[in-house]
C-alpha positions as CSV (number, residue, x, y, z in Angstrom):
1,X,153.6,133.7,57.0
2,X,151.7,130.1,58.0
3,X,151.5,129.1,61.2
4,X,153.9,126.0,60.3
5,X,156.2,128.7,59.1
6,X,156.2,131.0,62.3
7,X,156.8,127.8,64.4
8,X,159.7,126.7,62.2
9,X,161.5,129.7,62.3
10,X,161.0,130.3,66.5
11,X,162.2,126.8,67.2
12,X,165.3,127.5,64.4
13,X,165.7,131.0,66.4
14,X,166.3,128.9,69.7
15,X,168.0,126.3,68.4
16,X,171.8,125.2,69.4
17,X,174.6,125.2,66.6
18,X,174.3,121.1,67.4
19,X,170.7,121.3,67.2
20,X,171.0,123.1,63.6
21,X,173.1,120.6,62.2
22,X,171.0,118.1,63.4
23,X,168.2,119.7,61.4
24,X,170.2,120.2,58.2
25,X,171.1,116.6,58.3
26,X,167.6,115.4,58.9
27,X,166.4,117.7,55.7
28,X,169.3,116.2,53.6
29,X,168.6,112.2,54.8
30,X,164.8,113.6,53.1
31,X,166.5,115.6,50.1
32,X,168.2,112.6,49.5
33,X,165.4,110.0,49.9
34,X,162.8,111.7,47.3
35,X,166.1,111.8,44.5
36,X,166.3,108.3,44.9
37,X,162.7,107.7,44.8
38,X,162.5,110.5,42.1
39,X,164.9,107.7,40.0
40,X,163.4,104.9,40.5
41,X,159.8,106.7,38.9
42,X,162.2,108.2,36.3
43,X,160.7,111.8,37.6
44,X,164.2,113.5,36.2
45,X,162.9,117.5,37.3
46,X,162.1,116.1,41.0
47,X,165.4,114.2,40.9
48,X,167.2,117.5,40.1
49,X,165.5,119.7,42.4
50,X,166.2,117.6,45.3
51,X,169.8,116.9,44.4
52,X,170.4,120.3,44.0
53,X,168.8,121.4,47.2
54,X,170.8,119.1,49.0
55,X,173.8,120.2,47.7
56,X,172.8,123.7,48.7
57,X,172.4,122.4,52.4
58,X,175.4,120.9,52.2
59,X,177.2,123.5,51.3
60,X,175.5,125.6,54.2
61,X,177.0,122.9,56.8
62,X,180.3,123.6,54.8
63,X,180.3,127.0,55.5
64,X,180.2,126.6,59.2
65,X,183.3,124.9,59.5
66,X,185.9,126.4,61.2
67,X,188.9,125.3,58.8
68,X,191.7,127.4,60.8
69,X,190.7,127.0,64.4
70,X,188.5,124.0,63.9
71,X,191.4,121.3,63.4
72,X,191.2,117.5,62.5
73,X,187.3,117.3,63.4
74,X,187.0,120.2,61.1
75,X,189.3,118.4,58.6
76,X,187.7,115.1,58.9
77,X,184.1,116.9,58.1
78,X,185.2,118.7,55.2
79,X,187.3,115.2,53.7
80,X,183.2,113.5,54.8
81,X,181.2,116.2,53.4
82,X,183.5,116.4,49.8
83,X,183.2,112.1,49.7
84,X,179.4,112.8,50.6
85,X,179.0,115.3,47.7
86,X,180.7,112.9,45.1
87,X,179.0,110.5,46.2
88,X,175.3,112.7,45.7
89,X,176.5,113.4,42.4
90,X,177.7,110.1,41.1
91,X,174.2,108.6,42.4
92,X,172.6,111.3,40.4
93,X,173.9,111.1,37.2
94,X,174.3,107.3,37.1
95,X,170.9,106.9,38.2
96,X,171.7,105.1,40.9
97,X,169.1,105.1,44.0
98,X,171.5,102.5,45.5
99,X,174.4,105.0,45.7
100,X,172.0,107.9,47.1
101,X,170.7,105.7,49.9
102,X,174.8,105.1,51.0
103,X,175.1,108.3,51.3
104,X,171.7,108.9,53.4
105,X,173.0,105.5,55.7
106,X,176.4,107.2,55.8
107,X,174.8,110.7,56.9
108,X,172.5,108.8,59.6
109,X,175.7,107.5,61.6
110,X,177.1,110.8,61.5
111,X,174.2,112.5,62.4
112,X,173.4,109.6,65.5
113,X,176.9,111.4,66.5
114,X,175.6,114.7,67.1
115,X,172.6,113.7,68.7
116,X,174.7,112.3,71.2
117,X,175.5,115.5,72.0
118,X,172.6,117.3,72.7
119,X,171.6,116.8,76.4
120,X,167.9,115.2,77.1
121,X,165.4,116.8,79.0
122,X,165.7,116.2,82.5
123,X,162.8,113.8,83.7
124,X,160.7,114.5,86.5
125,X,162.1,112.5,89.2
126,X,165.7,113.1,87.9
127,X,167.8,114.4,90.8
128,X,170.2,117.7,89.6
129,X,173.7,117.4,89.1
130,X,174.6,120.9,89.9
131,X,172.0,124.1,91.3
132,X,169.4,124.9,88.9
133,X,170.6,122.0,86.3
134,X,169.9,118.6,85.1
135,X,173.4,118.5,83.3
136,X,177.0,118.3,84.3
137,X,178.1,121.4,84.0
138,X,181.0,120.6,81.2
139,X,177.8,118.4,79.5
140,X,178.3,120.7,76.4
141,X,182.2,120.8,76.3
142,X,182.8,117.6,73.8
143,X,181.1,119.5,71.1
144,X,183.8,122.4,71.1
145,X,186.4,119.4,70.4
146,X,184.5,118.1,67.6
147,X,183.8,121.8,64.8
148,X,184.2,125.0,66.0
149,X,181.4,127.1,64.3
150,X,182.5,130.5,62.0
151,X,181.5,133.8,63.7
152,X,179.4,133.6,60.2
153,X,177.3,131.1,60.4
């Protein structure tokens, strides 16, 4: 195992649910992005190797939804994820770079959503909210209203 790899797979071993998604949607935005270039070169085997590995990470942040217990935010990221896979598909077979890169601008306002969530790290001079934290303590509760994680993923 590289170095690269051992770091990769610490930080992904300490990393929030939030901060996971956040990381599958950055590696689709680049899945994406190299299909779309892949078109415009007419490089067809990178094209299809990138579409289909971001349909497989799509299809790991589908599986984390929480369809029964996770309610409309659950709903409305399945109905965003489904319109984001036509939409991967219908930009790969027609070719269309164009279509691929509404899909990355449409994932890149989503994801700007999450990272709203995840706290920043307290600055030096930052007074504490509560004992022992830089937070409110509730800081975290809006992502519970927004997916509620399987005990799977």
């Amino acid at each position: 195992m590289t170095r690269e790899m051992t770091y990769r797979s610490c930080a992904i071993a300490g990393a929030s649910p939030v901060d996971l998604m956040i990381v599958l949607f950055d590696r689709l935005v680049a899945d994406l992005r190299r299909a779309a270039e892949a078109i415009r070169v007419g490089d067809i085997e990178t094209r299809c190797d990138e579409i289909n590995h971001a349909l497989l990470v799509l299809g790991q942040l589908e599986s984390w939804l929480d369809r029964e217990k996770g309610g409309e935010p659950a709903r409305l990221l399945a109905s965003f994820y489904a319109r984001l896979r036509a939409g991967m598909m219908q930009g790969s077979v027609t070719l269309s770079p164009a279509l691929l890169e509404e899909q990355i601008e449409a994932l890149i306002h989503i994801r700007s959503s999450w990272q709203q969530l995840v706290p920043m790290p307290a600055q030096p001079m930052m007074q504490p909210h509560a004992i022992g934290s830089p937070y409110p303590k509730d800081s975290f509760a809006p992502a519970a209203e927004y997916v509620r994680f399987s005990q799977s993923a």
